[in-house]
C-alpha positions as CSV (number, residue, x, y, z in Angstrom):
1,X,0.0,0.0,0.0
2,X,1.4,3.3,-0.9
3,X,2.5,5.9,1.9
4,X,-0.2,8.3,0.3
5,X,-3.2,5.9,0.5
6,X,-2.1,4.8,3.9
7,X,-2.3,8.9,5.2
8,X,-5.5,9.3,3.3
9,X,-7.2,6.4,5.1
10,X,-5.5,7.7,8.8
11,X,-7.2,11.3,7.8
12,X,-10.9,9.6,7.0
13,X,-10.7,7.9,10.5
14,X,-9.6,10.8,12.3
15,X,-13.2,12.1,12.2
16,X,-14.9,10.5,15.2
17,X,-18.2,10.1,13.2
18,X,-16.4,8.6,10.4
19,X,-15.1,6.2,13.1
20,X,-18.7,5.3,14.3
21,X,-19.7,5.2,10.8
22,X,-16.9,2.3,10.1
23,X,-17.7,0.6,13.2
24,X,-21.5,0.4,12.7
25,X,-20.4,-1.0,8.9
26,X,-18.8,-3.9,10.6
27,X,-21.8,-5.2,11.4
28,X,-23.3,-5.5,7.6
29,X,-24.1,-3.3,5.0
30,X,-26.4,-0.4,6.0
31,X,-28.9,1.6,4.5
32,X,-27.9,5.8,4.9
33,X,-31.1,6.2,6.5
34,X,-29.8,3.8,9.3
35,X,-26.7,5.5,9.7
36,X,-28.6,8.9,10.3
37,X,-30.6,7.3,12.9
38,X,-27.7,6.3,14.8
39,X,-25.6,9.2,14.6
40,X,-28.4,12.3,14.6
41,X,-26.4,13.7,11.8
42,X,-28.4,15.8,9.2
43,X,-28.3,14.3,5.6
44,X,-25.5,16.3,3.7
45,X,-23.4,15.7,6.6
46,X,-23.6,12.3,6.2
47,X,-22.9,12.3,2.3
48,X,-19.8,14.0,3.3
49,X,-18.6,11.9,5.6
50,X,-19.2,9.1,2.9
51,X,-17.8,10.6,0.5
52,X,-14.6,10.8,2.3
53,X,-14.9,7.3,3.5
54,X,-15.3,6.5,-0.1
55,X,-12.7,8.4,-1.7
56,X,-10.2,6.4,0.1
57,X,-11.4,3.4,-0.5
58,X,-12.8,2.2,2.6
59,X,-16.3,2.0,2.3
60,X,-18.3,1.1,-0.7
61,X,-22.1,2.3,-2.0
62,X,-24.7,1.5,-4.3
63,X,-27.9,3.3,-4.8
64,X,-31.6,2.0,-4.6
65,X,-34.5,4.1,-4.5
66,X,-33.0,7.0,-2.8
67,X,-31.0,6.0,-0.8
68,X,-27.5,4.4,-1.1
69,X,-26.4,1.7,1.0
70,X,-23.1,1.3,2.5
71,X,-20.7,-1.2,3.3
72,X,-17.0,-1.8,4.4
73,X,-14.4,-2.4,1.3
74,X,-13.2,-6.0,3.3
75,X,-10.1,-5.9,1.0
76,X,-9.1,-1.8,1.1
77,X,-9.1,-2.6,5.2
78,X,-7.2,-5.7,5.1
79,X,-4.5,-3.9,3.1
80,X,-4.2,-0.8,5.4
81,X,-4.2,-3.6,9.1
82,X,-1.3,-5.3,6.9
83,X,0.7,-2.0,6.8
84,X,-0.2,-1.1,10.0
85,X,0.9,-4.1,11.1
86,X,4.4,-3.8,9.2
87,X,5.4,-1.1,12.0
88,X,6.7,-1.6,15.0
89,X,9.3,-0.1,16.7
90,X,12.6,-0.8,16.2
91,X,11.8,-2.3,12.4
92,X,11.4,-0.2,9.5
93,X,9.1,-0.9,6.3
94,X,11.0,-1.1,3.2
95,X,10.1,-0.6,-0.2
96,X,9.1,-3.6,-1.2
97,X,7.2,-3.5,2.1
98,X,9.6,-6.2,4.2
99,X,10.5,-5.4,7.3
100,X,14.2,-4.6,8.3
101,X,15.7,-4.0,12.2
102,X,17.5,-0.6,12.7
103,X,18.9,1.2,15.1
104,X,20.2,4.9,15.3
105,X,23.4,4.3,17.7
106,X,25.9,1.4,18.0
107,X,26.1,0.0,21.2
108,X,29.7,0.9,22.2
């Protein structure tokens, strides 16, 4: 996973409606209307947090009627937990997204 589409997913869950939004998705696809219920959010506000959800590839929609429904992009998550779990400390992620020890000082 690139470095940018790693920052773009950490800045579409640093929104804590966008957090409840993902965690509600766990459950299931859900309809918008649902997701207004739960988080007494008006309707525009809710297409913008979607959108943003959406545009980094964590959520996915489809429309019926008029409404769209919503549900978690399984594959777009699994990719960003497998980066996040490339870092730890004391290891560094290279390119080809191994994992390598390092350290700043030598022990003398």
């Amino acid at each position: 996973m690139r470095k940018e589409d790693v920052a773009m997913i950490c800045k579409a869950m640093s929104d804590a409606n966008r957090l409840h939004i993902i965690e509600m998705l766990t459950s299931g696809e859900k309809c918008g209307c649902k997701i207004l219920e739960e988080l007494h959010i008006t309707q525009p506000t809710l297409s913008h947090h979607m959108k943003v959800l959406e545009d980094c590839g964590l959520v996915t929609s489809y429309k019926e009627g008029k409404w769209h429904h919503y549900s978690i992009n399984c594959e777009r998550f699994g990719e960003f937990k497998d980066y996040l779990n490339l870092i730890s400390c004391g290891e560094a992620v290279g390119a080809e997204g191994t994992v390598q020890k390092t350290s700043c000082c030598q022990k003398m």
